[in-house]
C-alpha positions as YAML, in Angstrom:
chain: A
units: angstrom
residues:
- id: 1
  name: UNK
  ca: [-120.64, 38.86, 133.99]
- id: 2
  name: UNK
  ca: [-121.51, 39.13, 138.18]
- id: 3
  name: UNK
  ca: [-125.45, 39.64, 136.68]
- id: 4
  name: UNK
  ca: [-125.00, 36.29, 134.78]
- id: 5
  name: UNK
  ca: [-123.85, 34.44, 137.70]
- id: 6
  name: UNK
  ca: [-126.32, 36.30, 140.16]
- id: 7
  name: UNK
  ca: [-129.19, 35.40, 138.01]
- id: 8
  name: UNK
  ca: [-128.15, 31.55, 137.59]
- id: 9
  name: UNK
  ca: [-127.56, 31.47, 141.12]
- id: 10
  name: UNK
  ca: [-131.19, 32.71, 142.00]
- id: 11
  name: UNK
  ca: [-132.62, 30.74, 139.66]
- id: 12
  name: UNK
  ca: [-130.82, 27.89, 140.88]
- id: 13
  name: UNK
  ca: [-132.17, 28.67, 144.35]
- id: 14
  name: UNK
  ca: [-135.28, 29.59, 143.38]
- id: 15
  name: UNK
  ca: [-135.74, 26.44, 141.81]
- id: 16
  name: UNK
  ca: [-134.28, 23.85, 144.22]
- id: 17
  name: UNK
  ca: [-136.76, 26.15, 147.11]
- id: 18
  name: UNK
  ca: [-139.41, 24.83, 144.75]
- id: 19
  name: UNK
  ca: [-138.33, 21.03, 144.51]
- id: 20
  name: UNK
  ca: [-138.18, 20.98, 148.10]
- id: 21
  name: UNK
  ca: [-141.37, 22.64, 148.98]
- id: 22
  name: UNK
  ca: [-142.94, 19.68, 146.47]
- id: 23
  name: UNK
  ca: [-140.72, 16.54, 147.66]
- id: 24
  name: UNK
  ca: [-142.25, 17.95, 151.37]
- id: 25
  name: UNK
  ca: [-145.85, 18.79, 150.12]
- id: 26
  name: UNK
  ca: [-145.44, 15.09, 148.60]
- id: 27
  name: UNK
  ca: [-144.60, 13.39, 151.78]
- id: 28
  name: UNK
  ca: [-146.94, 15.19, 153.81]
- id: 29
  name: UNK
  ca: [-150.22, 13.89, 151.78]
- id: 30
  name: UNK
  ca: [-148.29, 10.48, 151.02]
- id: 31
  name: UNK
  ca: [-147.57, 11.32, 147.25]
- id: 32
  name: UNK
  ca: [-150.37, 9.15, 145.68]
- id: 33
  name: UNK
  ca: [-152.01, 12.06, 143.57]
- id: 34
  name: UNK
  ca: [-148.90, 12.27, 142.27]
- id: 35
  name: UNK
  ca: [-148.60, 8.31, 140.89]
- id: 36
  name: UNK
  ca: [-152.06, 8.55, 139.18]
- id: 37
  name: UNK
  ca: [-150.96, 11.82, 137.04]
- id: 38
  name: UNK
  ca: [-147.49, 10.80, 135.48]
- id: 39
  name: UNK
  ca: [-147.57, 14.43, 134.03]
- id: 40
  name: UNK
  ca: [-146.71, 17.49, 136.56]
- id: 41
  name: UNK
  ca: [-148.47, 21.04, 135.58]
- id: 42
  name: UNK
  ca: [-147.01, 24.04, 137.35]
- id: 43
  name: UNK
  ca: [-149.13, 25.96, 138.32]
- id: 44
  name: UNK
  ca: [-152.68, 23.88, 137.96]
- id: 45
  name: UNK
  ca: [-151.62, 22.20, 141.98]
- id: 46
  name: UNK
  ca: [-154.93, 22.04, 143.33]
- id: 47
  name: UNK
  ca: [-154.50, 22.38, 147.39]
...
């Protein structure tokens, strides 16, 4: 049961790390890429 909870606590980190990291990658360029493509593909971000 403590591996359950470990893993859906790193995952949740893990994932809310990611969200942030976007939200601020977002800001920083002024999110209008974004607006244009309604559909978000991990892992095709073009930087």
């Amino acid at each position: 049961m403590n591996v359950a909870i470990v893993l859906a606590f790193a995952l949740g980190t893990v994932t809310g790390l990611v969200t942030v990291v976007l939200l601020v990658g977002c800001q920083r360029r002024g999110g209008r890429h974004i607006a244009g493509s309604p559909r978000r593909t991990p892992g095709r971000h073009t930087y």
